[in-house]
N, C-alpha and C positions, 0 to 999 in steps of 0.2 A: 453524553459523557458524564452529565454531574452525578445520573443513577447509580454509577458507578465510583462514584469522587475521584475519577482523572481529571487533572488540570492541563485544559491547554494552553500550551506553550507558545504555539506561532500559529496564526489561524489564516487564509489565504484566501481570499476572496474569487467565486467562482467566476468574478470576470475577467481574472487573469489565468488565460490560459498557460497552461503547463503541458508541454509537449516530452518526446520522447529524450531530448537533449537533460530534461530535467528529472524525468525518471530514469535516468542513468548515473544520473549526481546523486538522486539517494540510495541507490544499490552499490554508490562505495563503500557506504558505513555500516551498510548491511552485511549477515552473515542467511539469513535466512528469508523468504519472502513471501506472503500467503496474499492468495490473490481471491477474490468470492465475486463469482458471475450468477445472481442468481442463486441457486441452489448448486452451482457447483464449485469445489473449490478446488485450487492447486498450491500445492506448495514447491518452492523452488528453492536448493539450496545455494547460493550467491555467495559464498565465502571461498572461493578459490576464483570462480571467475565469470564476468557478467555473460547472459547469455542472450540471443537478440528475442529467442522465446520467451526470456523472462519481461522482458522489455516489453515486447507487445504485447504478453498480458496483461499489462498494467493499463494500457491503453486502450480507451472505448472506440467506439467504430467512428469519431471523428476525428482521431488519431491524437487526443488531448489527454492526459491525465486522469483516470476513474476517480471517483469520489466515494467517499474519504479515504483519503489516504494518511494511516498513523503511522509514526514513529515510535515504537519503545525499546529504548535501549540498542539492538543489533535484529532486532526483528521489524520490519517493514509490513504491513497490514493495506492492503490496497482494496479498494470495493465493501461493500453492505453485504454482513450475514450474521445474522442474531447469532447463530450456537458458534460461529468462530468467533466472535467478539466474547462472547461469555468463556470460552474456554481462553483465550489468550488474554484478554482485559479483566475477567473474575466478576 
């Protein structure tokens, strides 16, 4: 994040697991939600109403939280991918 001079904000340590109750709590404040498996990505749009798709893709196969997962502003950024961090983070 500093290559970019994002400051973080709250930083969560990977030995507190976050499950799906928690990836539900931040697709409130969300409007929109982009997810990177890999080389693939999805976008989801979460501003009318959460979906249980969006949910589990937020969730790796031991059913915890993907890493990293940002916050900016109303867009929610879950999982590792160089050309979506450059295009949404600059």
């Amino acid at each position: 994040m500093g290559d970019n001079s994002i400051a973080i904000k709250t930083q969560v340590p990977a030995s507190k697991k976050l499950s799906a109750p928690d990836a539900r709590s931040l697709l409130k404040d969300a409007s929109k939600l982009h997810v990177a498996k890999g080389k693939k990505l999805s976008v989801f749009d979460v501003s009318d109403a959460l979906s249980d798709e969006a949910v589990a893709a937020m969730l790796g196969p031991t059913g915890n939280l993907r890493a990293p997962t940002i916050v900016r502003g109303k867009t929610l950024i879950v999982g590792y991918n160089e050309a979506l961090f450059a295009k949404l983070l600059g």
